[in-house]
C-alpha positions as a Markdown table, in Angstrom:
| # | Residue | x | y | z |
|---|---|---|---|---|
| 1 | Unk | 1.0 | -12.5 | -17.2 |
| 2 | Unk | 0.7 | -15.9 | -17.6 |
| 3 | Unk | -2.5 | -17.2 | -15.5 |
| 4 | Unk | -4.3 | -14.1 | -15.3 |
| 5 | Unk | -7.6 | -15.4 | -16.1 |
| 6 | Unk | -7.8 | -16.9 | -13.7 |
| 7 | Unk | -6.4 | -13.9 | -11.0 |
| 8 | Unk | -10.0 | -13.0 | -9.0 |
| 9 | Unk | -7.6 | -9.4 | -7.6 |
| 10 | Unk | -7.1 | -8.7 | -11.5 |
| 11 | Unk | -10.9 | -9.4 | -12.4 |
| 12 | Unk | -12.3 | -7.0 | -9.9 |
| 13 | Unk | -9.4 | -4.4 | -10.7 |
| 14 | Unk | -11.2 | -4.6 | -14.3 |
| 15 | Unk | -14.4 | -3.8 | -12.9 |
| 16 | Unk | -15.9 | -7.4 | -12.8 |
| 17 | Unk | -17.9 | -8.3 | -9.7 |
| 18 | Unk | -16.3 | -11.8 | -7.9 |
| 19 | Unk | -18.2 | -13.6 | -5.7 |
| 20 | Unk | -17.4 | -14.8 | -3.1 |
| 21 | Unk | -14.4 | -11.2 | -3.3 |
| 22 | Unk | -10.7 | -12.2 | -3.4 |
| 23 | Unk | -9.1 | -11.3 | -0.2 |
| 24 | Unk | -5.4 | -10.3 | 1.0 |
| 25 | Unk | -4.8 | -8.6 | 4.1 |
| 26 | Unk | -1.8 | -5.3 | 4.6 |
| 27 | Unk | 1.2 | -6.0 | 6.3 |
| 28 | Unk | -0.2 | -9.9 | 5.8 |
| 29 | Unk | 3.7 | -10.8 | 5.8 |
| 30 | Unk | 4.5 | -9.7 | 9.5 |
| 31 | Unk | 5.5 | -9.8 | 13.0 |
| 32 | Unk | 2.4 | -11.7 | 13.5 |
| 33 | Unk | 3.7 | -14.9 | 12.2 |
| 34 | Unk | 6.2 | -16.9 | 14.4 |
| 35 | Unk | 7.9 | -17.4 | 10.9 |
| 36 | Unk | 8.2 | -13.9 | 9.5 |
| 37 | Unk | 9.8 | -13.2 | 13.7 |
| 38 | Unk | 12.1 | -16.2 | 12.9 |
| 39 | Unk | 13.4 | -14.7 | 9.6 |
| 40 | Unk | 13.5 | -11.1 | 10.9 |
| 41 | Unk | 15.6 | -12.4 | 14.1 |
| 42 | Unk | 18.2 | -13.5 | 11.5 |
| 43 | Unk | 18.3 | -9.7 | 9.9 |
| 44 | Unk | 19.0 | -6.9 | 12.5 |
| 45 | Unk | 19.3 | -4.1 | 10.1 |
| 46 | Unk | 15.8 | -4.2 | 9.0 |
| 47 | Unk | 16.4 | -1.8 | 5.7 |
| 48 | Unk | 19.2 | -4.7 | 4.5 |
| 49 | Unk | 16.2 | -7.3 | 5.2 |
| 50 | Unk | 13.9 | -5.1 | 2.7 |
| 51 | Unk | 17.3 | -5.4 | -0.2 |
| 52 | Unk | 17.3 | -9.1 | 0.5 |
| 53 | Unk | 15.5 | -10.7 | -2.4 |
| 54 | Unk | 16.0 | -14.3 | -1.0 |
| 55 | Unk | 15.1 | -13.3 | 2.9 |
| 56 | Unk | 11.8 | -10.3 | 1.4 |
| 57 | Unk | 10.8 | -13.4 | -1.1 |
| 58 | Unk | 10.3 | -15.7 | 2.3 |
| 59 | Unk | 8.4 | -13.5 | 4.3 |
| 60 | Unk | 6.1 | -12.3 | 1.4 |
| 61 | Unk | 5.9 | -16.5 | 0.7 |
| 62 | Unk | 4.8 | -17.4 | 4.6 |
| 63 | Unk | 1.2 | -15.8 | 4.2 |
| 64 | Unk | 0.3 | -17.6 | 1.2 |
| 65 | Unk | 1.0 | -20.6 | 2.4 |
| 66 | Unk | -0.8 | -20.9 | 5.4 |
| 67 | Unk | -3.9 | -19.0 | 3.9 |
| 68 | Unk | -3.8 | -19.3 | 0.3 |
| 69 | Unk | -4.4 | -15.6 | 0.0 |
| 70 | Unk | -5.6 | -14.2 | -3.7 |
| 71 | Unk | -3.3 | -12.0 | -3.4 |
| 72 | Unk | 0.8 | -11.5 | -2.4 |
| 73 | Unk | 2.3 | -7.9 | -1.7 |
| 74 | Unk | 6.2 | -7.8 | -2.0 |
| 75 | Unk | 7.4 | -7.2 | 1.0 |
| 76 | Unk | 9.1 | -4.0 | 1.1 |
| 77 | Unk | 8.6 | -0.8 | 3.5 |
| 78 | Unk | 7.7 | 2.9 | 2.0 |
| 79 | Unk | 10.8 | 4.8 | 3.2 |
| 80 | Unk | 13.0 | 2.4 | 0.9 |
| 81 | Unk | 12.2 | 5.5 | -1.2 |
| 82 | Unk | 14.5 | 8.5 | 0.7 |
| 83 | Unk | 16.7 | 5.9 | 1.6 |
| 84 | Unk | 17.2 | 5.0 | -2.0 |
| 85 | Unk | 17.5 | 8.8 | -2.4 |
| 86 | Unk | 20.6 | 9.3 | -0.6 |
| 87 | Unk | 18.9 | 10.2 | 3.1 |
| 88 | Unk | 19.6 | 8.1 | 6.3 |
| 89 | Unk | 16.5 | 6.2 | 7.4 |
| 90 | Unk | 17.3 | 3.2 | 10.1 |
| 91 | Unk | 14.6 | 1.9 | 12.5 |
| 92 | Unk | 15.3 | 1.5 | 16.1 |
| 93 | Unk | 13.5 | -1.2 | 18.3 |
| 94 | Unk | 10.3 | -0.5 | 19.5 |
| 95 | Unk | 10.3 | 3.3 | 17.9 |
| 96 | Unk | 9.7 | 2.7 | 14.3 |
| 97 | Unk | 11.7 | 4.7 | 11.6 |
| 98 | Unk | 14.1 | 7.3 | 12.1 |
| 99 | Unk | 15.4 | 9.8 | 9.5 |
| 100 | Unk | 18.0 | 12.5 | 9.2 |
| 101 | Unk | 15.3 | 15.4 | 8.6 |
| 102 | Unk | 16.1 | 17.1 | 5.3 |
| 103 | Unk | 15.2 | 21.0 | 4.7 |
| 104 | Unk | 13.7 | 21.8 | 1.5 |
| 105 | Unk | 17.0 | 24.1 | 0.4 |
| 106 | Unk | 18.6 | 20.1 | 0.8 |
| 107 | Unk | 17.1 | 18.8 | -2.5 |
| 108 | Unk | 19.7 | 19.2 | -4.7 |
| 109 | Unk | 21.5 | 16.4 | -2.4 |
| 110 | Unk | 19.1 | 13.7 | -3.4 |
| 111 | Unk | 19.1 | 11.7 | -6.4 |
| 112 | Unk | 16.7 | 10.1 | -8.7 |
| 113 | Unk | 19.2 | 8.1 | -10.2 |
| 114 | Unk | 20.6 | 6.5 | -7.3 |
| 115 | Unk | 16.9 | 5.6 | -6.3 |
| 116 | Unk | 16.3 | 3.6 | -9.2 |
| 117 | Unk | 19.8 | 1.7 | -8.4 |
| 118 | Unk | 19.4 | 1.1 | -4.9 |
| 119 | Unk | 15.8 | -0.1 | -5.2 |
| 120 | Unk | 17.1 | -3.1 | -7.7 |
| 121 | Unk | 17.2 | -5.9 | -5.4 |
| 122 | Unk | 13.1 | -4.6 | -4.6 |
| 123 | Unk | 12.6 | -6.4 | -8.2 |
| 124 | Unk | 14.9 | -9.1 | -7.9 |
| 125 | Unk | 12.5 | -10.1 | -4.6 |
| 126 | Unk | 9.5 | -9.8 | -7.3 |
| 127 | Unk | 11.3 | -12.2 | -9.7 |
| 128 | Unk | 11.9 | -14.1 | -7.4 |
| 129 | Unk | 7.9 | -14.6 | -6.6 |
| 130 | Unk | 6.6 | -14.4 | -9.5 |
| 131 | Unk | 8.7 | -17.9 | -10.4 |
| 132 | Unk | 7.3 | -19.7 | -7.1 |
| 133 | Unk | 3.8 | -18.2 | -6.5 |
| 134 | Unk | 0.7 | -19.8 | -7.5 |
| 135 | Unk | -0.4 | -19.1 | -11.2 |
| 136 | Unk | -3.7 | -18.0 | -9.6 |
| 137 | Unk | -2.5 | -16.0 | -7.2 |
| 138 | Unk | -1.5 | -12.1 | -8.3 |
| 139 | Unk | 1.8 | -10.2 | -7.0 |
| 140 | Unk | 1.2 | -6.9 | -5.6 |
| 141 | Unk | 4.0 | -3.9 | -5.8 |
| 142 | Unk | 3.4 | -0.7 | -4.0 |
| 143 | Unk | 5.4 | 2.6 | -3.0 |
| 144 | Unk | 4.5 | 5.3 | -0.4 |
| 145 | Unk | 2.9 | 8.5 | -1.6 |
| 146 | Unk | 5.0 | 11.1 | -1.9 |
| 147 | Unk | 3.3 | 13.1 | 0.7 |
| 148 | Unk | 3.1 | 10.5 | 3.2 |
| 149 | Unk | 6.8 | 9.7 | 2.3 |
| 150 | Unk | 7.6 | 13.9 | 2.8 |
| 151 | Unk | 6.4 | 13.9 | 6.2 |
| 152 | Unk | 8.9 | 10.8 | 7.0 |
| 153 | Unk | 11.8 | 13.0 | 5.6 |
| 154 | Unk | 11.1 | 16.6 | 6.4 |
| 155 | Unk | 9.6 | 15.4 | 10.5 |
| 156 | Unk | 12.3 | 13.0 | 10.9 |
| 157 | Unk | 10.3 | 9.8 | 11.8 |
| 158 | Unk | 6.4 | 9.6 | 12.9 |
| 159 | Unk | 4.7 | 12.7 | 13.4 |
| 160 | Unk | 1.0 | 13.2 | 15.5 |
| 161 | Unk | 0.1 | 15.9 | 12.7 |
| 162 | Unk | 2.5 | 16.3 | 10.6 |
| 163 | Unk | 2.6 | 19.7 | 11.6 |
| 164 | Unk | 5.7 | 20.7 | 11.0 |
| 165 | Unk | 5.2 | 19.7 | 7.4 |
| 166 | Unk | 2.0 | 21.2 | 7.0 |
| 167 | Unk | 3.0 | 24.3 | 7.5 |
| 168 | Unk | 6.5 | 23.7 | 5.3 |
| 169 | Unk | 3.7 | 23.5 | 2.2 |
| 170 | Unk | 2.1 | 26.4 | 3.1 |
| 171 | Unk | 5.2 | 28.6 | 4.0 |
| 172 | Unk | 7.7 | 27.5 | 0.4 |
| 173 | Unk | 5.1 | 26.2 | -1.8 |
| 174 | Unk | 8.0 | 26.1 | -4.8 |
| 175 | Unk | 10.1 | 24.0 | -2.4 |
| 176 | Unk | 7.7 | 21.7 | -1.4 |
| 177 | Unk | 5.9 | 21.3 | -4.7 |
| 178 | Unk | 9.5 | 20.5 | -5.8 |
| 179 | Unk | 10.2 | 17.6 | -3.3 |
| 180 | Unk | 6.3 | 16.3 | -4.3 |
| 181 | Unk | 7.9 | 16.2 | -8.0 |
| 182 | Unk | 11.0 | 14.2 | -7.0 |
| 183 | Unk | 8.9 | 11.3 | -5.3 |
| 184 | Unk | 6.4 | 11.4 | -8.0 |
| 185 | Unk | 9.3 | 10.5 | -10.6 |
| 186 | Unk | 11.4 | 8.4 | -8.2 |
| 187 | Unk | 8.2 | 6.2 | -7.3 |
| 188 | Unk | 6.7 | 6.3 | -10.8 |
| 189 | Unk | 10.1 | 4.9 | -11.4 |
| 190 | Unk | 10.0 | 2.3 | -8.5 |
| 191 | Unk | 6.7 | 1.0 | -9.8 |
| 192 | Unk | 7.6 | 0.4 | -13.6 |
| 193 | Unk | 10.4 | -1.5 | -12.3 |
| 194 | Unk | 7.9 | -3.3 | -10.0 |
| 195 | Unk | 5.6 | -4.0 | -13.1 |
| 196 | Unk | 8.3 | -4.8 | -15.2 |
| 197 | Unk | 9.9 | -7.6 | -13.4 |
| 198 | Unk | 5.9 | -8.9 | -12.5 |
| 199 | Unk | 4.0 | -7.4 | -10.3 |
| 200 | Unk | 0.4 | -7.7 | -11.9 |
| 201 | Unk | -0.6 | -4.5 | -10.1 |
| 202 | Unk | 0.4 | -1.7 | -7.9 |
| 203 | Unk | -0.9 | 0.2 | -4.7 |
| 204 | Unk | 0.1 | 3.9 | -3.7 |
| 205 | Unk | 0.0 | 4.1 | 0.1 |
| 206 | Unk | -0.9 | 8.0 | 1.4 |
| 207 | Unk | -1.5 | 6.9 | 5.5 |
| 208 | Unk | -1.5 | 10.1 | 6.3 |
| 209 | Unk | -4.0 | 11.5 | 3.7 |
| 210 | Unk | -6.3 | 13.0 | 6.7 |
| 211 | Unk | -6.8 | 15.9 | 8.3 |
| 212 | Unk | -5.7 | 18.1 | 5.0 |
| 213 | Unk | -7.9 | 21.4 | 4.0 |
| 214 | Unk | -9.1 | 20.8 | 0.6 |
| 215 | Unk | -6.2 | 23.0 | -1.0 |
| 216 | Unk | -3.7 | 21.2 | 0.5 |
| 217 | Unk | -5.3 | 17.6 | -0.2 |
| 218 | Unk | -5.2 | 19.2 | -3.9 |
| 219 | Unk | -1.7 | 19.8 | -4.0 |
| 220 | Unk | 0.5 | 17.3 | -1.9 |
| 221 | Unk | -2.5 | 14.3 | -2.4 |
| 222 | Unk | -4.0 | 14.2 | -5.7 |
| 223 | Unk | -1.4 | 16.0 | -7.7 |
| 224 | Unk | 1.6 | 14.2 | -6.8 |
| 225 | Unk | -0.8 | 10.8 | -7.1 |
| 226 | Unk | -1.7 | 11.8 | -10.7 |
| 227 | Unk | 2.1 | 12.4 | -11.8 |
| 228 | Unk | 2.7 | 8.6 | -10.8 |
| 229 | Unk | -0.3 | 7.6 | -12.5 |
| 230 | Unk | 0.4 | 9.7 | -15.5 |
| 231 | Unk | 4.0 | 8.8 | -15.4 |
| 232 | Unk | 3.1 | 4.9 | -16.0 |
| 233 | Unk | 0.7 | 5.2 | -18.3 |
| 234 | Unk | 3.0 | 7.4 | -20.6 |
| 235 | Unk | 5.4 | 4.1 | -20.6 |
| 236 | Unk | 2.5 | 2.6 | -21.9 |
| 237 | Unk | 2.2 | 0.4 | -18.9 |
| 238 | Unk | -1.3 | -1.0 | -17.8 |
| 239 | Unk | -1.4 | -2.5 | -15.1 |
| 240 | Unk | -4.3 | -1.6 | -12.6 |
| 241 | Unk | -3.4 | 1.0 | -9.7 |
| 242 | Unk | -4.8 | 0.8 | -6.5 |
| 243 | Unk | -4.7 | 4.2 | -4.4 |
| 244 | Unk | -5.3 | 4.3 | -0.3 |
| 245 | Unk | -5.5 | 7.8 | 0.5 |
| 246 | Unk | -5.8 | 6.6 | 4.4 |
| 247 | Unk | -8.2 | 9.5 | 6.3 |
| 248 | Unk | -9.4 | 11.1 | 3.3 |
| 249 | Unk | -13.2 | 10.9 | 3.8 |
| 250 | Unk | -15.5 | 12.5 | 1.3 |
| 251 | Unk | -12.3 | 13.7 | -0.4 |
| 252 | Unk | -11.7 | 10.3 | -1.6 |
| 253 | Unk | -14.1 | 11.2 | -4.4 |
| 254 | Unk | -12.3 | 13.7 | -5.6 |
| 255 | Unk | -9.4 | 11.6 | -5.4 |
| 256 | Unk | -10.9 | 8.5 | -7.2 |
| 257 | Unk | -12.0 | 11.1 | -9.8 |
| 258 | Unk | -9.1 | 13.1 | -10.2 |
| 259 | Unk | -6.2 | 10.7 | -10.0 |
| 260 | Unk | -6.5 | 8.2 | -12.6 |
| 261 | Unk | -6.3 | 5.0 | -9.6 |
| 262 | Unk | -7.9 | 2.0 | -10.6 |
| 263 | Unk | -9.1 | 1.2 | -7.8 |
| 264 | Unk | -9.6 | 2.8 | -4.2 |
| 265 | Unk | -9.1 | 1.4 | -0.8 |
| 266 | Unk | -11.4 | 2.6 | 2.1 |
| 267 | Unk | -10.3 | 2.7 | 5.7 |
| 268 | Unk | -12.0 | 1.6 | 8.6 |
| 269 | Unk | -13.0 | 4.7 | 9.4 |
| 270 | Unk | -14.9 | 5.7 | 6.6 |
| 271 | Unk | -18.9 | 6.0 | 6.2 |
| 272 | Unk | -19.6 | 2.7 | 4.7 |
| 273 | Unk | -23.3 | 3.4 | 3.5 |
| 274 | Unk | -22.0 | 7.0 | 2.8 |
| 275 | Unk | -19.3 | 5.7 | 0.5 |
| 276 | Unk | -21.2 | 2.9 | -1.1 |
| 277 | Unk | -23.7 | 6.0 | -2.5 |
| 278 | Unk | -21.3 | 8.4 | -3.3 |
| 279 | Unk | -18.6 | 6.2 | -5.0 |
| 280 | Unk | -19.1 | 5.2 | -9.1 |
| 281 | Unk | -21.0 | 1.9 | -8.5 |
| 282 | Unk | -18.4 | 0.8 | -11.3 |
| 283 | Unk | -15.0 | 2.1 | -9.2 |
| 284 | Unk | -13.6 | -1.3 | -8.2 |
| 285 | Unk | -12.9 | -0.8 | -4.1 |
| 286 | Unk | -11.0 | -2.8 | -1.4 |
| 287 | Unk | -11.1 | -3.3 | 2.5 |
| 288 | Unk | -12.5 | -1.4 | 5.4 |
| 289 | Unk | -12.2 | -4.3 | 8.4 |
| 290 | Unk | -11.1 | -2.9 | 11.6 |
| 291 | Unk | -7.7 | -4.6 | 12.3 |
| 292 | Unk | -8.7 | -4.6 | 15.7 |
| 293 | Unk | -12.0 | -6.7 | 14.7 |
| 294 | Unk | -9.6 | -9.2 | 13.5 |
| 295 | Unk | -7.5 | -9.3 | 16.6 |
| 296 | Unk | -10.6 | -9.6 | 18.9 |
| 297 | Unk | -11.7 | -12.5 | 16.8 |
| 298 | Unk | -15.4 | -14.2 | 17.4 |
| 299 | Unk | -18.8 | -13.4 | 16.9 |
| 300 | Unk | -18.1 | -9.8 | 16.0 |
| 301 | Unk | -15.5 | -10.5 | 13.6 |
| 302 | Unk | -18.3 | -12.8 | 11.4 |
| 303 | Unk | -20.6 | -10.0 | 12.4 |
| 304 | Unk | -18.1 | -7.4 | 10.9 |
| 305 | Unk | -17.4 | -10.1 | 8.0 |
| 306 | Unk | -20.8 | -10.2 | 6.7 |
| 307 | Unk | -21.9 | -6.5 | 7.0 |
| 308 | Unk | -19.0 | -6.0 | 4.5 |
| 309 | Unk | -19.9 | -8.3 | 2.2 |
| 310 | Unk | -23.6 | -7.3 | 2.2 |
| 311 | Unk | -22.5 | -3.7 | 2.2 |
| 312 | Unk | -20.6 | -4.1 | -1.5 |
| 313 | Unk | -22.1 | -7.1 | -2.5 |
| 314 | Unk | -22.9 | -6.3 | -6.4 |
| 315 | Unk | -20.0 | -4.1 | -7.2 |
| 316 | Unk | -16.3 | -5.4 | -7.8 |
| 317 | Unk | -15.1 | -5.5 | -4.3 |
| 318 | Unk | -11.9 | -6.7 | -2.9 |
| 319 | Unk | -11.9 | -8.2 | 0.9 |
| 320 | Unk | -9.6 | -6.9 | 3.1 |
| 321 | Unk | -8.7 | -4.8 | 6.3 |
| 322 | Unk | -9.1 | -0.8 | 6.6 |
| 323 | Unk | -5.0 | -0.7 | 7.5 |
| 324 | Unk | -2.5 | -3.0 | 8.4 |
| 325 | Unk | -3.0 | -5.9 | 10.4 |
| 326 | Unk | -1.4 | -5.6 | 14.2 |
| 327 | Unk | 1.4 | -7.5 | 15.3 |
| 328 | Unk | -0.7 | -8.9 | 18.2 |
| 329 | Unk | -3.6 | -10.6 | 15.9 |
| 330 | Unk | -3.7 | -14.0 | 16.4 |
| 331 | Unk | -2.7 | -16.5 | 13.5 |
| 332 | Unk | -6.1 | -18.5 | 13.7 |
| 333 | Unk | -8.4 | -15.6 | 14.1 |
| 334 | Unk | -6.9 | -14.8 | 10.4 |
| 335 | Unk | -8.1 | -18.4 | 9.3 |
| 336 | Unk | -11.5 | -17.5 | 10.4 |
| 337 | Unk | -11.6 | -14.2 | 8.6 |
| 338 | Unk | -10.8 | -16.3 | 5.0 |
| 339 | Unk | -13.0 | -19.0 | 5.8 |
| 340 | Unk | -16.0 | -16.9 | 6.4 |
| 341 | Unk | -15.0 | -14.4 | 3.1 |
| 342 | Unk | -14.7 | -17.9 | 1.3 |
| 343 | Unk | -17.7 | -19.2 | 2.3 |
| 344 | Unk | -19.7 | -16.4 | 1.1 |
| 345 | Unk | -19.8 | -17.7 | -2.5 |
């Protein structure tokens, strides 16, 4: 692309060490900006809001803006995905997202090729930023893992512990492995599209890679994980891939190792001093700030601020939070948080 010399996200995603770290925050373009709420108040149905290239172009626009982040992801949601696929996802207000669960014996129902069609407008919206962003600035694509996406699907919305579809990939291991296959290739395609119409990079989100015994991480985390990977790189695509297998712990080694991601992202949660030993000095990571640092604001979010950037000062590091930032944060405590990261250098 155009400009990417000068893209701090794309140096560190090479292994290069920035200083001060490029920042950009998840869920940056969201409900806690009065001008994302005044955009979403005009689009009820909030799937047809994520199709809208001209109203998803906006929102993803708003946080550059006012904060001149490094870094802009599309603005798009991870069950775009089934609902591309032929299931029914809708949202309802103030419970999140809501699926018609699918059984395993359902596969044959869902199609890869309709996926593809469906997502289109998902790359118009990139087009569509990568005309009017910044030259320095990179453009992010993502998807949802496919086992954080199968626990959407198969539980019908949220789960506690997914425990219903823990015990589905214990119980039909063919049947499951066979749904992991099917959002491998339907992401893998998502992505390339993504790439192609100019995202510089991608992220895999897994939010609910904890609380897996090493088997099952094995099977529904890194294997599925790898496909995408492998499924890019055998179109000869490049670009960098950042994986957040959320929870993970020490087996986001294995994962970093085994994968082929770029890049990892560390929640807030993990060990810091644990991970900044046991992770390849050279493995490019990214965040770990409590959101609810951010939203508390102060002393303890500069506090917070600089034990990060002491913690993995030396090693290519990219600022930014350990999940997505809450709908309550305030704007200005946002400002602070890039000032301080900025004024590290």
């Amino acid at each position: 692309m155009a400009g990417d010399e000068q893209k701090a996200l794309l140096k560190v995603l090479a292994g290069e060490t920035v200083s001060p770290p490029p920042i950009w925050l998840m869920r940056q373009a969201g409900r806690y900006l009065e001008e994302y709420r005044a955009v979403r108040a005009q689009q009820p149905d909030f799937i047809a809001f994520c199709l809208n290239p001209e109203a998803a172009a906006e929102v993803t626009f708003q946080p550059i803006r006012r904060y001149d982040f490094d870094a802009s992801i599309v603005f798009a949601d991870i069950l775009l995905i089934p609902y591309g696929l032929g299931q029914k996802v809708w949202f309802e207000k103030g419970e999140g997202p809501k699926l018609d669960p699918i059984a395993l014996s359902e596969l044959g129902r869902l199609s890869r090729r309709r996926a593809r069609e469906v997502l289109q407008p998902v790359s118009e919206t990139i087009r569509i930023l990568r005309a009017g962003l910044p030259a320095k600035t990179s453009l992010i694509g993502f998807c949802g893992a496919p086992w954080t996406v199968a626990t959407y699907m198969l539980e019908g919305g949220g789960s506690k512990d997914r425990f219903k579809t823990r015990s589905l990939a214990w119980s039909d291991p063919a049947g499951f492995d066979a749904l992991m296959d099917l959002l491998a290739d339907a992401s893998a395609d998502y992505l390339a599209d993504q790439i192609e119409a100019g995202a510089d990079t991608v992220k895999i989100f897994d939010s609910w890679a904890d609380g897996l015994p090493d088997p099952l991480f094995d099977r529904v985390v890194i294997r599925p994980t790898k496909r995408i990977v492998d499924s890019l790189r055998s179109q000869g695509i490049t670009a960098p891939v950042i994986g957040f297998p959320r929870g993970a712990g020490p087996q986001a080694v294995r994962y970093a190792e085994e994968t082929g991601v770029t890049a990892l992202a560390l929640d807030h949660g993990m060990d810091t001093r644990w991970a900044a030993g046991a992770l390849p000095k050279s493995l490019p990571v990214q965040g770990q700030l409590d959101p609810a640092v951010l939203r508390a604001g102060g002393r303890q979010l500069d506090d917070e601020i600089d034990r990060l950037l002491s913690a993995w000062a030396g090693r290519p590091y990219v600022f930014n939070l350990g999940h997505g930032i809450h709908l309550e944060t305030p704007p200005d405590h946002v400002a602070q948080l890039v000032e301080r990261v900025r004024a590290a250098g």
